[in-house]
N, C-alpha and C positions, 0 to 999 in steps of 0.2 A: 491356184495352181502352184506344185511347186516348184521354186526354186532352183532347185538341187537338180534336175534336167539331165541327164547323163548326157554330154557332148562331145566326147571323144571320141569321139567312131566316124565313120563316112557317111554318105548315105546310101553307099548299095556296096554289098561283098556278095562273097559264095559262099555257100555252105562248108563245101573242104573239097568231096572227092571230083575228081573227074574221069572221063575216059581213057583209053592208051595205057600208055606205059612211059613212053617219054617224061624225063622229068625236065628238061630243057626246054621243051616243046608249052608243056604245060604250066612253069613257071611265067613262061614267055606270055603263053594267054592272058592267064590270072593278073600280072604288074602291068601290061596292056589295057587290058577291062577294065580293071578297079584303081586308077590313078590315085583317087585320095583315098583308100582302103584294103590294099590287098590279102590274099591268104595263102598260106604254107598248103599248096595242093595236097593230094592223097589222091596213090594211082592204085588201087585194088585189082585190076586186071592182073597186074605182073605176079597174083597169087599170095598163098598164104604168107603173113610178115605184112602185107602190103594193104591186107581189111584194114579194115579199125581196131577189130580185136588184138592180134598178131600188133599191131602199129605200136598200140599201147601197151602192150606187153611186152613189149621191147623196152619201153624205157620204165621198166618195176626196179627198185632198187631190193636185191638180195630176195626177188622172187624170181623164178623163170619159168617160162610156158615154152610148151610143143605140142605140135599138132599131133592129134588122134585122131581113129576115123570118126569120132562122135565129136568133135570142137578143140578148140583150146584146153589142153590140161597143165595145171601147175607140177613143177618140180623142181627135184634139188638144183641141179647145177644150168648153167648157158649151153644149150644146145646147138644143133644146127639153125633151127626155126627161129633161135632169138638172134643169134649173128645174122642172119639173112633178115631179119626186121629193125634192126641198127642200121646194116649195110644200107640198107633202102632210104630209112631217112635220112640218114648222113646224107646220102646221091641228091635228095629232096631238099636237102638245107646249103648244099653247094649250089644248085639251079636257082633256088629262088634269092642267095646272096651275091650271085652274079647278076641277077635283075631287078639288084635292088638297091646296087651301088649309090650311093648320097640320096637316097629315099632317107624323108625324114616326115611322121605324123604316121594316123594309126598302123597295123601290122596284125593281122589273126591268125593263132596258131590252135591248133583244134588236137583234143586227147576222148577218149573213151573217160565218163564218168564212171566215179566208185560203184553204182549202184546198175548200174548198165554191166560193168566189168563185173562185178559178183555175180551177175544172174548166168552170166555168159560163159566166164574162166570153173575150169572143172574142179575138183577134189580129185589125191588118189583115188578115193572111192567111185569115182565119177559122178559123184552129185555137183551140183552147182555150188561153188563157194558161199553163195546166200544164203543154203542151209546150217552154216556157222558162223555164230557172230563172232567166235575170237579169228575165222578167217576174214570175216567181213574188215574185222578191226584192221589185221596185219595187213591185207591187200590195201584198203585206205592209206596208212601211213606209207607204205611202199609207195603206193601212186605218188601221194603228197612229197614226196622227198625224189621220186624221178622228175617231175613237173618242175619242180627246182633247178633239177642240174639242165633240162630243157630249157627253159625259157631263159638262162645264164648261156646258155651258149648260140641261143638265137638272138639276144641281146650282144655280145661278141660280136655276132655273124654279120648285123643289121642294129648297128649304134645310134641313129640315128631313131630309128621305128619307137612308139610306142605301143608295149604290148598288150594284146586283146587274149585270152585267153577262154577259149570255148570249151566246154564239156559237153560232148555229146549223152544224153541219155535217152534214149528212146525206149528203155525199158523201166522207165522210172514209173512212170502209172502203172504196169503189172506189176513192178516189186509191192508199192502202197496197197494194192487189191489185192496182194495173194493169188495172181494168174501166171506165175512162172512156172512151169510145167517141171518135175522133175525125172529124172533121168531114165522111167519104166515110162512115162509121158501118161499115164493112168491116176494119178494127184496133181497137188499143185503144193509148193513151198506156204508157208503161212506168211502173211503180210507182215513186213515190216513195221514196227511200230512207228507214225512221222515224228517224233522228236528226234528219233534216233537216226530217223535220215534227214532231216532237217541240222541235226549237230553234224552230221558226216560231212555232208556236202558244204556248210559255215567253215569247217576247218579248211577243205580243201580250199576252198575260195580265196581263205585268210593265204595260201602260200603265192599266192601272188599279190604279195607284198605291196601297196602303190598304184597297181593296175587294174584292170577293169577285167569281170569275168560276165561271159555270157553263157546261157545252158541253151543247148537245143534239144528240142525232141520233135520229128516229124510224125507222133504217133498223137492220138486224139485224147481228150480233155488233160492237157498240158497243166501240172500244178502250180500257178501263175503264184498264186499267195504263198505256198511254201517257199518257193524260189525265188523271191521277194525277202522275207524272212531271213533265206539263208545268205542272204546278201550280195544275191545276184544282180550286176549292174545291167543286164538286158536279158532279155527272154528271146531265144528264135523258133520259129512254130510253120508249121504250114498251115496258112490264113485258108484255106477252103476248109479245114477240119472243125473250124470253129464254128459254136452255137450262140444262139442269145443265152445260154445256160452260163457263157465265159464271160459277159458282159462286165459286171462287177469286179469283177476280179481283176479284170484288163486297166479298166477305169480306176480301181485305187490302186494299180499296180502304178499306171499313167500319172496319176496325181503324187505318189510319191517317190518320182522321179526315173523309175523303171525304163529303160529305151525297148523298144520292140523289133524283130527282125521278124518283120513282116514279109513269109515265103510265098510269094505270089504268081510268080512263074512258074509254069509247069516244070518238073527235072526231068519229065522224058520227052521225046520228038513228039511233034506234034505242030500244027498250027497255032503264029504267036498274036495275041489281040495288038491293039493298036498300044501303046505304052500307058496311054490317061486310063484306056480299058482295063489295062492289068490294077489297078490302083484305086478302083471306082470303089472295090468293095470297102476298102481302107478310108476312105473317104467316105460312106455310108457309115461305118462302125464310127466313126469321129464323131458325125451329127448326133448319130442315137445315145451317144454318151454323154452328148452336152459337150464335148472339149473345144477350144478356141482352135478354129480353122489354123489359124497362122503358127501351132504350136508342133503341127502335123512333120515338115521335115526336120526338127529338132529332135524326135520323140523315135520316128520309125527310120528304119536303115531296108532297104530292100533287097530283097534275096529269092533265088530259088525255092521253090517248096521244099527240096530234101538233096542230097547230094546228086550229083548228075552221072554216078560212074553208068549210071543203064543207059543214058545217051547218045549222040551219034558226036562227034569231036568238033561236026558243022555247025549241029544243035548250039552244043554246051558253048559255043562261040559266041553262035545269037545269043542265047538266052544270057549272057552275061552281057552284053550290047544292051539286052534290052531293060535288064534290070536299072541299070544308067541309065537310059531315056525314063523310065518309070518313076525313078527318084527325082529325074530331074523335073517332069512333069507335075509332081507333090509339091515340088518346091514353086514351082512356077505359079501352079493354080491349086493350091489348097483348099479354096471352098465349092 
């Protein structure tokens, strides 16, 4: 086994969004729940600016996006749509460093990936910027150089935290298979070649200098071995999507030091299992791999399956409640 173990992390966070609107309310949650791990919420209800899209589009350096009736579209100058997606997080970085005063160990701050945000952010033209790779290029470097002045002012905010940084991509399997639909929705973009997004995503990685970067996608056959490659310190996934098809890939991800954000609670309302229940399966996947029982809460961090903005605010309370009992339950009785 190796060594290298990624151990900086907690053993249960969130994914990012939640319910409401409140960002006071919701910072409150989140540094409540997650004592040794918390995360910079994401309220999407309060509207465009406040997705994931809009969020991170907010922080492009020397790109700007506005909303259309057909998505996010880039343009020249800061619009109204990118001042009100600054505004938002600013509101979102003041709530969570008032509740996070002399917090010191990890800290997750979550951005839209280059490869998610290309399929998504439009062209004049209204194609997806994934139809150009000298767009692909520019948006990358853009992201990579807002991501910078972000995590320098979350570092400011919360001197103490060490930072986790998340790239959400849930469109990262349809950009690799050539399934992004384009803009007549009657084709599909051609698949990215993986070196070219295996080097995108290494740079972007690289600008978190010292820190640890995790990729999520709640979308199905998760590329564990790229994102490995690209020198991703964890992978987060929703654990019901997976097959014995991911086995290997999980297992040499495992073995050479990979941490896993194993999304095991449901993200929407619903009745919640007993916490050892939610966990059983993760514990099944460990046997059938071979891996040393006792290597289990070292290895996986527990989390919701996918953000919980479609939740009820009673939910999203439990299910972060229980995600703690679930971790601590791994830890207690790993075999």
């Amino acid at each position: 086994m190796s060594e290298n173990i990624q151990t900086g992390f907690g053993p249960a966070t969130g994914v990012g969004s939640l319910p409401g609107g409140d960002a006071r309310e919701a910072a409150k949650t989140v540094t409540g729940s997650f004592e040794e791990f918390p995360h910079l919420p994401e309220l999407p209800a309060r509207g465009p600016g406040a997705d994931m899209i809009g969020r991170t589009a907010g922080m492009l350096v020397e790109l700007y996006a506005r909303v259309e009736p057909s998505g996010w579209r880039l343009g020249d100058h800061p619009g109204r749509d990118t001042k009100r997606a600054r505004s938002w997080l600013g509101e979102d970085l003041d709530a969570l460093e008032e509740f996070t005063q002399d917090y010191q160990g990890p800290l997750k701050v979550q951005a839209v990936g280059p490869w998610t945000l290309a399929a998504a952010l439009e062209l004049r033209n209204g194609e997806a910027a994934l139809s150009d790779p000298g767009a692909c290029r520019d948006l990358a470097a853009s992201l990579a150089e807002g991501l910078r002045l972000h995590l320098a002012e979350v570092r400011r905010r919360v001197p103490g935290a060490r930072l986790v940084l998340q790239l959400d991509e849930p469109s990262l399997t349809s950009v690799l298979r050539g399934q992004v639909r384009t803009a007549s929705g009657y084709r599909t973009h051609r698949a990215v070649d993986r070196q070219v997004v295996e080097a995108t995503l290494r740079d972007l990685v690289g600008t978190h200098d010292g820190g640890a970067v995790v990729v999520h996608s709640c979308a199905p056959d998760v590329p564990f071995a790229l994102l490995r490659r690209a020198g991703a310190a964890a992978v987060s996934f929703d654990f019901s999507l997976l097959t014995e098809r991911d086995d290997d890939a999980i297992g040499e991800a495992v073995e050479n030091g990979t941490r896993l954000f194993a999304g095991v609670v449901p993200g929407t309302d619903g009745p919640l299992s007993d916490p050892a229940g939610s966990v059983m399966g993760v514990r099944t996947l460990w046997r059938r791999l071979g891996l040393r029982p006792g290597l289990l809460p070292e290895a996986v961090t527990v989390t919701p399956a996918c953000g919980l903005a479609g939740a009820s605010p009673q939910y999203a309370r439990s299910a972060y409640a229980h995600c703690v009992r679930a971790a601590r339950s791994l830890a207690d009785n790993p075999e």
